[in-house]
PASEBA-1860 file (N, C-alpha, C; in nm, 3 decimals):
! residues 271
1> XXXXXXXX> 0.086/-0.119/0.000/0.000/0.000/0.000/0.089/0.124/0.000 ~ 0.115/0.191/-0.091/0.214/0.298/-0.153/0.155/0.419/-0.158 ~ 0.035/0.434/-0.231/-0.041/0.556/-0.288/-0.205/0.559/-0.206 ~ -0.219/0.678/-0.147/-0.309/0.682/-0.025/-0.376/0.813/-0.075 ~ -0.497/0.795/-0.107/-0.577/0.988/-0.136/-0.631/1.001/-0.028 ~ -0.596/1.104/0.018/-0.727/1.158/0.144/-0.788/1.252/0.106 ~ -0.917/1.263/0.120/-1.018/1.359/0.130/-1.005/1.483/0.211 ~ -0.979/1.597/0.198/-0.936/1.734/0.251/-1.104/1.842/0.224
9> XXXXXXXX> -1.137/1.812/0.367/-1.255/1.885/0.346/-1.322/1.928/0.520 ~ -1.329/2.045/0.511/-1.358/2.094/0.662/-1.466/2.051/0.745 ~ -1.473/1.974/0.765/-1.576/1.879/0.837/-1.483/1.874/1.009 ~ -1.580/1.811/1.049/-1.543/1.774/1.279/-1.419/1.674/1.224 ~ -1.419/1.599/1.109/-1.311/1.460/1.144/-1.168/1.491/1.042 ~ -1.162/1.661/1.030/-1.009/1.653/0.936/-0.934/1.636/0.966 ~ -0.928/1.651/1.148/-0.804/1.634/1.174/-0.762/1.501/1.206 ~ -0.903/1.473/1.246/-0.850/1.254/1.265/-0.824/1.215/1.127
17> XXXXXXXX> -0.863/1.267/1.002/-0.830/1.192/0.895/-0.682/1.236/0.880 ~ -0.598/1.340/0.914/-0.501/1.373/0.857/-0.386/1.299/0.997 ~ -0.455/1.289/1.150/-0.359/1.190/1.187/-0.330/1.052/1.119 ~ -0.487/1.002/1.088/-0.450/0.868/1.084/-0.414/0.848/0.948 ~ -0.393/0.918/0.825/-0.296/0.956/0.719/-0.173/0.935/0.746 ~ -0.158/1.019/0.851/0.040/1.061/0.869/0.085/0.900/0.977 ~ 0.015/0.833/1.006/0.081/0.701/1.102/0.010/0.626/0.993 ~ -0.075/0.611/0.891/-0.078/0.534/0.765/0.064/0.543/0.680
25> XXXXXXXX> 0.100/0.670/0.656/0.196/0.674/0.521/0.335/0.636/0.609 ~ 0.399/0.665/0.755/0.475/0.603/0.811/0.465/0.450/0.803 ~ 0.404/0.445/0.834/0.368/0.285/0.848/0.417/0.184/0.735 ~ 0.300/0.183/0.624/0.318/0.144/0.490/0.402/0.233/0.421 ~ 0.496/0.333/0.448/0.545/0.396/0.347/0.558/0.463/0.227 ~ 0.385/0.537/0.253/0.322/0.550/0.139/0.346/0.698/0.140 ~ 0.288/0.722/0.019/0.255/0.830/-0.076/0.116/0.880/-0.034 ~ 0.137/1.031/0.085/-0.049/1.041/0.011/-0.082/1.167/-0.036
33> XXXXXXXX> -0.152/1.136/-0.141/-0.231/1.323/-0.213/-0.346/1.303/-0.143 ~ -0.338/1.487/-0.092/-0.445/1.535/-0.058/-0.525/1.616/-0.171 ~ -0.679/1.576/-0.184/-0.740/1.601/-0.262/-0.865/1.664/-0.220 ~ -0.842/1.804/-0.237/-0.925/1.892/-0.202/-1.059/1.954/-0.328 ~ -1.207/1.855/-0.300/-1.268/1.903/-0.401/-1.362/2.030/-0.381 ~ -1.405/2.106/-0.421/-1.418/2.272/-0.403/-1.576/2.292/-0.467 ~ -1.664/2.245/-0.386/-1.819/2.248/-0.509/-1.902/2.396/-0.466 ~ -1.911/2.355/-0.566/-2.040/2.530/-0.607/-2.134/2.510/-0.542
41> XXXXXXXX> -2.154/2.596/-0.459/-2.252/2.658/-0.386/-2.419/2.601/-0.368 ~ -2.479/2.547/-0.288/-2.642/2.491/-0.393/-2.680/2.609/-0.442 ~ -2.731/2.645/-0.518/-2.828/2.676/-0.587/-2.940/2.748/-0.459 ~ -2.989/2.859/-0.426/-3.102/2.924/-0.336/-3.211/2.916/-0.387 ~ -3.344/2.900/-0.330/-3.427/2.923/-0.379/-3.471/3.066/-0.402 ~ -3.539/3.078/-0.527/-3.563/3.210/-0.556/-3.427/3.333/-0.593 ~ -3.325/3.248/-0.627/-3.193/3.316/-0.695/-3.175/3.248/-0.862 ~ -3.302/3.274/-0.948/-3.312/3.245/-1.057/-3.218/3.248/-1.201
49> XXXXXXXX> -3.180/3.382/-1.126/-3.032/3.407/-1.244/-2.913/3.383/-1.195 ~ -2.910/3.327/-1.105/-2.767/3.256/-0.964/-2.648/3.380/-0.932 ~ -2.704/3.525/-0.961/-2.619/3.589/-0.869/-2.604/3.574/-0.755 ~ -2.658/3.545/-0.683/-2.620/3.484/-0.581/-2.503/3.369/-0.492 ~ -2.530/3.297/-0.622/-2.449/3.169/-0.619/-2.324/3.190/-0.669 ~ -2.330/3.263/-0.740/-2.233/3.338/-0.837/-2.118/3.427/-0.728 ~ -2.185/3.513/-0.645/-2.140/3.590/-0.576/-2.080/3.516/-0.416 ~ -2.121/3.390/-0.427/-2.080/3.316/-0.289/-1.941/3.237/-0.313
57> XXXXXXXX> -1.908/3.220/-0.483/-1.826/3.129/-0.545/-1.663/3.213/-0.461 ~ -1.648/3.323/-0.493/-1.542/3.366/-0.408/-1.516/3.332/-0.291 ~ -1.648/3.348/-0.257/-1.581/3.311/-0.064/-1.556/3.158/-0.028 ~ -1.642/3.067/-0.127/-1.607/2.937/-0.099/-1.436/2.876/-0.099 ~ -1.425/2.971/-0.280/-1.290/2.924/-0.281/-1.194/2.983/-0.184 ~ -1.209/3.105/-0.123/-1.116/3.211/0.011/-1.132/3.091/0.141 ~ -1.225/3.015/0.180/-1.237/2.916/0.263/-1.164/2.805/0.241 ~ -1.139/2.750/0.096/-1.096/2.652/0.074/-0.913/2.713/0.028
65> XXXXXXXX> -0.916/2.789/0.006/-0.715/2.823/0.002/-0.719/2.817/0.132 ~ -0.766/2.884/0.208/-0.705/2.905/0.381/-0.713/2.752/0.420 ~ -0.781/2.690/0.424/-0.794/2.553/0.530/-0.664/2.452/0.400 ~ -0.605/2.486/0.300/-0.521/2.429/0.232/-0.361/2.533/0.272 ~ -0.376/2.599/0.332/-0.238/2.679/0.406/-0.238/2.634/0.485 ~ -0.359/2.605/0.586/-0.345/2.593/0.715/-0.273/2.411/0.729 ~ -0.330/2.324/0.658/-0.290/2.224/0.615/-0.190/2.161/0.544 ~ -0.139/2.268/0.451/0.011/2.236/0.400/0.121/2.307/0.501
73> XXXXXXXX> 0.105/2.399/0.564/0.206/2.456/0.707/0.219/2.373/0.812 ~ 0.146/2.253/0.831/0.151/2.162/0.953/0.249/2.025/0.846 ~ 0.216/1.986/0.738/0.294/1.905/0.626/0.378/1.954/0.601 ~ 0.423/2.067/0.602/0.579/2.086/0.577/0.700/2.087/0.648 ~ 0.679/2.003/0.773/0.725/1.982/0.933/0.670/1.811/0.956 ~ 0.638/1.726/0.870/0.616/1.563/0.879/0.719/1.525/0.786 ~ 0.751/1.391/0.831/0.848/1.335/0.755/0.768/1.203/0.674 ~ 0.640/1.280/0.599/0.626/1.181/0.466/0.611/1.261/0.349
81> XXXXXXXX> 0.627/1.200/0.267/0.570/1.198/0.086/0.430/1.251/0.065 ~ 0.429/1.364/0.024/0.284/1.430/-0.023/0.297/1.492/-0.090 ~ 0.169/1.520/-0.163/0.144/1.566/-0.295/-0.040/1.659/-0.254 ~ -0.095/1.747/-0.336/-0.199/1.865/-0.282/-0.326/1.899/-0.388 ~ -0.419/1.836/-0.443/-0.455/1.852/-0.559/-0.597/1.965/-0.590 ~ -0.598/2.021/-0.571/-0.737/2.146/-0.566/-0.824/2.070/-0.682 ~ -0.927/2.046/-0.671/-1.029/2.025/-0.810/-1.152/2.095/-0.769 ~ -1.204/2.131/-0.890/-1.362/2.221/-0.868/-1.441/2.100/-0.928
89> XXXXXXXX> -1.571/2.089/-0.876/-1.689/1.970/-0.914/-1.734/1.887/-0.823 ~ -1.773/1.803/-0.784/-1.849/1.688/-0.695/-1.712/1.604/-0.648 ~ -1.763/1.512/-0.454/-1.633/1.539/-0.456/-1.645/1.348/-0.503 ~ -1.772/1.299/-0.467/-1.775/1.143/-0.525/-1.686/1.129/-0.693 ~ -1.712/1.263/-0.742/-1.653/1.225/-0.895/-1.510/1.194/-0.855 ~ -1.553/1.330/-0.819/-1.362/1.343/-0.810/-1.247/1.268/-0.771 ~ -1.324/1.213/-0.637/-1.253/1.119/-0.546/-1.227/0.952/-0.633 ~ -1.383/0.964/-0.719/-1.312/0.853/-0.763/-1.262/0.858/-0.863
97> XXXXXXXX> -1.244/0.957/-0.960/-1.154/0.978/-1.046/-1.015/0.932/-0.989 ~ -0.978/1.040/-0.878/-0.834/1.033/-0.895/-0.829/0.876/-0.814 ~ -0.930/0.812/-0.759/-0.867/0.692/-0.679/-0.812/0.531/-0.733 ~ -0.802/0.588/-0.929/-0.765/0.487/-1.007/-0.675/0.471/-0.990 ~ -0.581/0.510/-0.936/-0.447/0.547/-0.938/-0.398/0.527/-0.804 ~ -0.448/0.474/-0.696/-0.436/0.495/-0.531/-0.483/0.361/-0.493 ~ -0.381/0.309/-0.400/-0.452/0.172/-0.358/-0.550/0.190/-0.203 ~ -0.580/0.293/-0.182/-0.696/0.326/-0.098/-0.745/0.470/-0.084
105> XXXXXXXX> -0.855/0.498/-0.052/-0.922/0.610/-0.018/-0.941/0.664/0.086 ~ -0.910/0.746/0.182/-0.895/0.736/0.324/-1.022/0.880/0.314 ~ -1.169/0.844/0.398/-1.213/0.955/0.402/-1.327/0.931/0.554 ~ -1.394/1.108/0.544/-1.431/1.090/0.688/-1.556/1.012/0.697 ~ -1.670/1.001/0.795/-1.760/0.917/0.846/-1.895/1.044/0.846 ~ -1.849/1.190/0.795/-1.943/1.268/0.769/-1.925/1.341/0.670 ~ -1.997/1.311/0.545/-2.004/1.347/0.427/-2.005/1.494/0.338 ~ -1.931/1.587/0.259/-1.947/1.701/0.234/-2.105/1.796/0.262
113> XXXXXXXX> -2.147/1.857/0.305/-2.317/1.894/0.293/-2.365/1.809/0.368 ~ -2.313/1.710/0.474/-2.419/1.589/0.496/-2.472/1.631/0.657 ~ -2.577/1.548/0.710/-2.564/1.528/0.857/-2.459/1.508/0.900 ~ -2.437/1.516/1.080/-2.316/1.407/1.134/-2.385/1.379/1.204 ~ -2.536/1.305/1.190/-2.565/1.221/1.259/-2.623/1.110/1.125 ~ -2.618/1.140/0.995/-2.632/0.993/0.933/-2.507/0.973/0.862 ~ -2.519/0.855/0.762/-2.419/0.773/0.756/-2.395/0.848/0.643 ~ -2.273/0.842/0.588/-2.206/0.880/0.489/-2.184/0.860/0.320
121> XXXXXXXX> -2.292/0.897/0.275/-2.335/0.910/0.174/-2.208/0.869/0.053 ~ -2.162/0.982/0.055/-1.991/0.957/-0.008/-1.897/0.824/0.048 ~ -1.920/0.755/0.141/-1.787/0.664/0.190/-1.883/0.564/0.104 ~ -2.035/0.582/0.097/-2.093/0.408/0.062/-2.062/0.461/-0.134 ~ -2.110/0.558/-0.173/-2.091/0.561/-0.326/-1.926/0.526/-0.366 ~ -1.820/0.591/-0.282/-1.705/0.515/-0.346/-1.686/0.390/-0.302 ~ -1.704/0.330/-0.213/-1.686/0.163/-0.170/-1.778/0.083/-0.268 ~ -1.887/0.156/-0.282/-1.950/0.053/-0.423/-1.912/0.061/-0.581
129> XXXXXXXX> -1.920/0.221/-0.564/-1.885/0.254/-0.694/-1.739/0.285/-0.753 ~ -1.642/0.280/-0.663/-1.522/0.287/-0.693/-1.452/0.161/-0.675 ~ -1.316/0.146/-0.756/-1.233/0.066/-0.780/-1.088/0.026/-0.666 ~ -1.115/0.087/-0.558/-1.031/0.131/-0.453/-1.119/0.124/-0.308 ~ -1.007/0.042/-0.204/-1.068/-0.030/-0.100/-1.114/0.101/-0.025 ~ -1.218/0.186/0.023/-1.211/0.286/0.122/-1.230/0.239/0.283 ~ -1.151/0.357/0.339/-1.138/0.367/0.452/-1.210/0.468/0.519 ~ -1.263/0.407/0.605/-1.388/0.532/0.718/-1.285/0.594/0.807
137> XXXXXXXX> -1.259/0.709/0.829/-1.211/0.751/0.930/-1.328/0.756/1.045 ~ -1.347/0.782/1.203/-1.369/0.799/1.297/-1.366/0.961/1.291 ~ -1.435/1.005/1.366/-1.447/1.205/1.354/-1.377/1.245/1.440 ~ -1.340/1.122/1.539/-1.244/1.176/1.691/-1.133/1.100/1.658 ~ -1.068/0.992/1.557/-1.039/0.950/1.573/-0.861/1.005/1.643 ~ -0.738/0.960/1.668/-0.607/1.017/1.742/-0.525/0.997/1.664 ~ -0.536/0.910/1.588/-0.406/0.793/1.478/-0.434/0.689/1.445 ~ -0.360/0.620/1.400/-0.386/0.475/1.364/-0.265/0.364/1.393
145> XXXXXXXX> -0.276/0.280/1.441/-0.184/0.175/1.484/-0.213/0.076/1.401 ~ -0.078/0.045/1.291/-0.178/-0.100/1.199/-0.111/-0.201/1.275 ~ -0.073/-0.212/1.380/-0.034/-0.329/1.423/-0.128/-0.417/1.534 ~ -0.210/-0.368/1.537/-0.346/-0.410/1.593/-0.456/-0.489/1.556 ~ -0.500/-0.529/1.661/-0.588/-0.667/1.567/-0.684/-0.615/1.474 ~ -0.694/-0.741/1.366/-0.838/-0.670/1.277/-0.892/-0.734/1.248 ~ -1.004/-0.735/1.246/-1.123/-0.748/1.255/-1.222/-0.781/1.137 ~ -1.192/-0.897/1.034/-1.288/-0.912/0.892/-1.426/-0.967/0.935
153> XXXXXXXX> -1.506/-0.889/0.881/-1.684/-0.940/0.892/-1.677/-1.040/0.757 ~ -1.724/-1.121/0.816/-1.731/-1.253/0.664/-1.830/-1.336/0.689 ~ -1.895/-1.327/0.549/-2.075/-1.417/0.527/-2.055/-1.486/0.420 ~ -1.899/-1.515/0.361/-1.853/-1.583/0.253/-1.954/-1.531/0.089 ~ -1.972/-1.400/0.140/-2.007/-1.353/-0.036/-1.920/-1.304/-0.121 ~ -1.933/-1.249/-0.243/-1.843/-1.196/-0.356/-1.791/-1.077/-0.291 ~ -1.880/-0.996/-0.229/-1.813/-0.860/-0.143/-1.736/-0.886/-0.044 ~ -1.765/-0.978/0.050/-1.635/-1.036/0.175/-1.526/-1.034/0.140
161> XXXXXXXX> -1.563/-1.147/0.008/-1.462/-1.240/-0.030/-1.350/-1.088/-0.094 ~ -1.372/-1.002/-0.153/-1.320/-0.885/-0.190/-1.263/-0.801/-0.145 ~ -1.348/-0.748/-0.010/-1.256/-0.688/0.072/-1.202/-0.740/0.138 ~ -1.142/-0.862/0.179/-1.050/-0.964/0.223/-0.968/-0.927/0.105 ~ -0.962/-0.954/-0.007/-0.836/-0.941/-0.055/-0.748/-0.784/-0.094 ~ -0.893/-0.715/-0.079/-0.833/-0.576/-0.098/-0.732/-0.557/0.015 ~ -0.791/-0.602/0.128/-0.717/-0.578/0.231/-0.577/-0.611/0.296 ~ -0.531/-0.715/0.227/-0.388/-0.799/0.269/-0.326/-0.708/0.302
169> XXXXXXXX> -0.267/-0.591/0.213/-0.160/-0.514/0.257/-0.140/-0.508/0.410 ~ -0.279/-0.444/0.437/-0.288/-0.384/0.617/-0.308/-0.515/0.677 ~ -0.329/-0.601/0.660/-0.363/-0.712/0.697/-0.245/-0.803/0.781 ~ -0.101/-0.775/0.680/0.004/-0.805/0.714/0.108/-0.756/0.794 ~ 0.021/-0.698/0.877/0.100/-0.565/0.924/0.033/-0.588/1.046 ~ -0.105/-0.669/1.077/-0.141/-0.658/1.194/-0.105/-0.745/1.273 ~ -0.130/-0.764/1.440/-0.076/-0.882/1.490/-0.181/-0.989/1.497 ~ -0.289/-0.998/1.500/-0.389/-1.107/1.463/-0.526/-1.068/1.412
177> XXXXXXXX> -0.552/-1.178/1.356/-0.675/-1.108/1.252/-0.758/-1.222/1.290 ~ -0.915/-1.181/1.314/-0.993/-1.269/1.350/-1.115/-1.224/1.232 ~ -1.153/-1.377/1.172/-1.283/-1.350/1.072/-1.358/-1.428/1.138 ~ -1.450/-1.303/1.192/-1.590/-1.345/1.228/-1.721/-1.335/1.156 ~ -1.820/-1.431/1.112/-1.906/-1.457/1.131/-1.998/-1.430/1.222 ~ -2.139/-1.351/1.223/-2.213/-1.332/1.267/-2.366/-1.442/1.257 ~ -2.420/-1.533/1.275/-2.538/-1.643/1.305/-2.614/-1.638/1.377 ~ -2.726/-1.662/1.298/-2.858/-1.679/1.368/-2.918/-1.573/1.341
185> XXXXXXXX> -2.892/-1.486/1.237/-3.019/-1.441/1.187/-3.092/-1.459/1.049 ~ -2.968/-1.475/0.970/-3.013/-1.511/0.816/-2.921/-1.646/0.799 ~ -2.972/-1.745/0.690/-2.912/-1.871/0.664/-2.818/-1.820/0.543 ~ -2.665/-1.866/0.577/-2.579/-1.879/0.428/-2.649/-1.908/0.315 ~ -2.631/-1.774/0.229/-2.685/-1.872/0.067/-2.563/-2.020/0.053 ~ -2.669/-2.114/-0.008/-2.567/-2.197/-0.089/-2.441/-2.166/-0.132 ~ -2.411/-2.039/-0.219/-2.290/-2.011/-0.273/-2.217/-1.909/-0.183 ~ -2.243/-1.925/-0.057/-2.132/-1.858/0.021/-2.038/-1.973/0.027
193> XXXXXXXX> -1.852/-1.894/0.074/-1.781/-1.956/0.093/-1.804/-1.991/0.262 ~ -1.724/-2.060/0.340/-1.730/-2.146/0.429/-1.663/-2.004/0.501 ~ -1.588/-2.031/0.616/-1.533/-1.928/0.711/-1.383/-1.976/0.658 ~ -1.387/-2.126/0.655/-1.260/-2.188/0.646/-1.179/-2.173/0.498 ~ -1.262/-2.162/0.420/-1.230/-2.116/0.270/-1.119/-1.984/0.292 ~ -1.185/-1.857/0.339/-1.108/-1.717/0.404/-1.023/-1.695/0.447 ~ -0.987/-1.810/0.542/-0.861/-1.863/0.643/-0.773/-1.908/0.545 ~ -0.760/-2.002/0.456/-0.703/-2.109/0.396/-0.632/-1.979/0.279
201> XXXXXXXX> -0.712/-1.927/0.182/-0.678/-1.777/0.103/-0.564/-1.697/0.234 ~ -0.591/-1.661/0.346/-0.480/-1.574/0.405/-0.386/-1.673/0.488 ~ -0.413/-1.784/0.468/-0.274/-1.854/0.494/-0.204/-1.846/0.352 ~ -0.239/-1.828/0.245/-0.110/-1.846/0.132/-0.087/-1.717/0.183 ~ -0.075/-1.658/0.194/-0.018/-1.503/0.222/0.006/-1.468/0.308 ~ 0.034/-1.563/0.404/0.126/-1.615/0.517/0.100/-1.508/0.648 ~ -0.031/-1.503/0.632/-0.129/-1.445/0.743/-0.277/-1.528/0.784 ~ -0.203/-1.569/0.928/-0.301/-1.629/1.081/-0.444/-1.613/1.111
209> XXXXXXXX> -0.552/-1.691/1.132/-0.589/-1.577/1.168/-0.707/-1.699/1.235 ~ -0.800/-1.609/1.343/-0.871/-1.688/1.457/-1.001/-1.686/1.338 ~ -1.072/-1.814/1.319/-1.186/-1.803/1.295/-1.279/-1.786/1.409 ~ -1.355/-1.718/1.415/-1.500/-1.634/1.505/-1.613/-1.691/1.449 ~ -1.744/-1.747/1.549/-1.874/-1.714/1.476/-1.938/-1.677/1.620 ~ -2.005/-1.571/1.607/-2.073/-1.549/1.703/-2.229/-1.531/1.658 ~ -2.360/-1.543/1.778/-2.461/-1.578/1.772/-2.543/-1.441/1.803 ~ -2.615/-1.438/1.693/-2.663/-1.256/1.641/-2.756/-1.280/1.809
217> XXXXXXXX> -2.841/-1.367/1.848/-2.942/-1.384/1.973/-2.981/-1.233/1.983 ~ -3.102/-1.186/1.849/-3.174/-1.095/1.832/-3.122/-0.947/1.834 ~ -2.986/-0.940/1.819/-2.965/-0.830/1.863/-2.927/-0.779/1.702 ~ -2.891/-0.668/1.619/-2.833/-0.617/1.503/-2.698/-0.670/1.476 ~ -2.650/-0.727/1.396/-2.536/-0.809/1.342/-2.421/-0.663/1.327 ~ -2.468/-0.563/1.315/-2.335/-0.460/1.357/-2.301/-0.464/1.492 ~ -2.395/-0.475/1.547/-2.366/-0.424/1.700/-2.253/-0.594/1.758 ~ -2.297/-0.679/1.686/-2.248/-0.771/1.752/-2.105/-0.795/1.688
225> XXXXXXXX> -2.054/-0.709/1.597/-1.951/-0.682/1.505/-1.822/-0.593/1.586 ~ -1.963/-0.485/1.624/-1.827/-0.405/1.689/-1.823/-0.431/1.824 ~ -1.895/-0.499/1.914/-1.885/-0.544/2.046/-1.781/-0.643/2.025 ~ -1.752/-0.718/1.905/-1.630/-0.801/1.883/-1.506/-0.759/1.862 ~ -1.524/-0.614/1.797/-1.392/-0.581/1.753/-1.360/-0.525/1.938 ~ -1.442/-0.487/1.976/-1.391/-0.369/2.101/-1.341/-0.517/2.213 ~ -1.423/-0.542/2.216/-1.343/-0.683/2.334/-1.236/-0.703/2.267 ~ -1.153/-0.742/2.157/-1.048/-0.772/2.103/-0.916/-0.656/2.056
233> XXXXXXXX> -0.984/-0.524/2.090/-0.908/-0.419/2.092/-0.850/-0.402/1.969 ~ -0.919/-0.410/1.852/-0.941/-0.449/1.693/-0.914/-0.286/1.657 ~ -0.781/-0.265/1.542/-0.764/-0.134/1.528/-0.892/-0.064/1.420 ~ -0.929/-0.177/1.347/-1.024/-0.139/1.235/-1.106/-0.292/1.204 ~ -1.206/-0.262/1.114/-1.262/-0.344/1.073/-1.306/-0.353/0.897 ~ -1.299/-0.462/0.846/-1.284/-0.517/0.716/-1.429/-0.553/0.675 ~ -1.510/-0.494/0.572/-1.641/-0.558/0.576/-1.662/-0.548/0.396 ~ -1.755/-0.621/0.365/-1.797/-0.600/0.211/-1.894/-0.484/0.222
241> XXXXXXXX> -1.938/-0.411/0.090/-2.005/-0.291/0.105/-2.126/-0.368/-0.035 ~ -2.255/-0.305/0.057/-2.334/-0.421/-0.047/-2.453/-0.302/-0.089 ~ -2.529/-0.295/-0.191/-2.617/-0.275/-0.287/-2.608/-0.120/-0.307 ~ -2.694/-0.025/-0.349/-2.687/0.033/-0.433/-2.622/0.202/-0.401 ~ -2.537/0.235/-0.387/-2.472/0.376/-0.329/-2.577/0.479/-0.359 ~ -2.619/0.540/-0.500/-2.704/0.662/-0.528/-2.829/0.645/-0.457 ~ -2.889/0.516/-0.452/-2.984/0.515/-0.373/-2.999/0.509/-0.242 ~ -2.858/0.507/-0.160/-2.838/0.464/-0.025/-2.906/0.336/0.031
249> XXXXXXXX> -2.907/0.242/-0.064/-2.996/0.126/-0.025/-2.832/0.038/-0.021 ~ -2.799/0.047/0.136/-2.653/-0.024/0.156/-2.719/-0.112/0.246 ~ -2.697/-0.287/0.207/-2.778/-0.365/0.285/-2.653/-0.461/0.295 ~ -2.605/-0.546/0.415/-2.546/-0.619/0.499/-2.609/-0.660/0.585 ~ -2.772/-0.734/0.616/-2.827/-0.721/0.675/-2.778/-0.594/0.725 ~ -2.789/-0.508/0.681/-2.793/-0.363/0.747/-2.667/-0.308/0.801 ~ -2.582/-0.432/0.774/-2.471/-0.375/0.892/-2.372/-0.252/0.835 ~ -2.347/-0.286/0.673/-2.290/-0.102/0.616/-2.355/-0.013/0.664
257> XXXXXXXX> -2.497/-0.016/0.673/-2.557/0.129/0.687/-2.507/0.175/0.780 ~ -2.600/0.077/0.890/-2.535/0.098/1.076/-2.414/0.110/1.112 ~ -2.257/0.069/1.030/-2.166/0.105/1.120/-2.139/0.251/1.026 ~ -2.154/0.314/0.895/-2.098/0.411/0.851/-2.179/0.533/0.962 ~ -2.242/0.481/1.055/-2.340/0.584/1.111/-2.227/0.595/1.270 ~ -2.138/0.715/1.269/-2.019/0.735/1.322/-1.954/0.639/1.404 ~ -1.834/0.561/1.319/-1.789/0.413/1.363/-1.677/0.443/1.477 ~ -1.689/0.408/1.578/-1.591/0.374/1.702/-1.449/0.352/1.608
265> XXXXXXX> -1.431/0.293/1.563/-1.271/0.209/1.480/-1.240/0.239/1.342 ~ -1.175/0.295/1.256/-1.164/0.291/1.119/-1.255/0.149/1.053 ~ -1.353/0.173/0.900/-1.364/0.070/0.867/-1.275/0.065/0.704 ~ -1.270/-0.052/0.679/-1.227/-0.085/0.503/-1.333/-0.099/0.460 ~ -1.391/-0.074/0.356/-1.466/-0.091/0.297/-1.398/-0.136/0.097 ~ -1.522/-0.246/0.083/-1.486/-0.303/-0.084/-1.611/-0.365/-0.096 ~ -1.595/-0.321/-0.270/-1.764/-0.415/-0.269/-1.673/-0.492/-0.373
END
């Protein structure tokens, strides 16, 4: 894991995204551009000829140079590899434009324009719709330690099975990795893989790891996800990202929706 984009956007979690950036690119030794996307103004009601909108376009961009000074003056005093990219337009395009080129997406858990009390609109459209594993930052989060346990959610589907492999890099880096299984609320399709299938794939790649199944006993299969990672002191968690991003119809038995809805732990996300 070499090439790392982070999302540069003034939200409660820039500064946890830009710690856990700078103990990412130490870590793996990566490369990361910051990619700052810059969107036009909505539209007011009853500003028909968009002077308005027109007239706000200055101050957006005077907001967005300053919080990119304020942010390259703290980077010019770290000892990693960075690069600074300003783009004007949407930042889902953008982000996944440039994330052809990046073997992850590191962004926050509250979305440009969004609530910060729902889930993140932007983290589920690039995890589905992009080609690059994303990462949830935490809004408080301090740093990131990849040497900590982690934590894969696995129901042996095409999305598991995916972000399991997106994931090796960090994977190898941690000190034990437990794939748990969540049971007893929905039955394996037929064409899921086994737990043991998952295991057997990260033993060629000469990574350990505890198989888990724990017993949903009525409660939400996230909750019983991250009550696993937190007893195990799990630095992040590994999950598939399932159905449709524009529509926000993200179903894991529910569990994408529910953990992008401000996650305790960094997640990976891959569909």
């Amino acid at each position: 894991m070499r090439s790392i984009l982070v999302h540069v956007y003034n939200d409660p979690g820039i500064e946890a995204r830009l710690q856990v950036a700078l103990d990412m690119a130490r870590s793996y030794d990566a490369h990361l551009t910051f990619l700052q996307v810059v969107q036009q103004p909505i539209v007011l009601p009853g500003d028909y000829t968009g002077t308005i909108t027109a007239q706000m376009m200055p101050v957006v961009q005077e907001q967005a140079d300053e919080l990119r000074k304020v942010i390259e003056a703290r980077l010019a005093d770290e000892d990693v590899r960075w690069d600074w990219v300003q783009e004007a337009g949407m930042a889902d395009d953008m982000l996944m434009s440039h994330a052809a080129l990046n073997d992850l997406v590191l962004v926050g858990c509250v979305a440009p324009q969004g609530s910060e009390t729902q889930p993140s609109r932007l983290a589920g459209t690039l995890a589905i719709e992009g080609r690059s594993p994303v990462m949830v930052a935490p809004k408080d989060a301090k740093g990131f330690d990849p040497t900590k346990p982690a934590l894969v959610a696995w129901n042996g589907s095409r999305e598991a099975s995916h972000a399991l492999r997106e994931a090796l890099p960090m994977l190898k880096h941690s000190k034990s990795v437990y794939l748990v299984t969540v049971t007893g609320e929905n039955d394996r399709k037929r064409s899921a893989l086994p737990p043991v299938d998952g295991a057997a794939y990260l033993s060629r790649h000469g990574i350990s790891c505890e198989i888990v199944e724990l017993p949903c006993l009525g409660r939400h299969p996230a909750e019983v996800l991250l009550e696993a990672a937190e007893s195990r002191d799990a630095g992040y968690i590994v999950l598939g990202a399932y159905g449709h991003a524009r529509l926000f119809e993200l179903v894991f038995g529910g569990v994408t929706l529910r953990m992008l809805k401000d996650p305790p732990i960094p997640l990976v996300l891959a569909h």
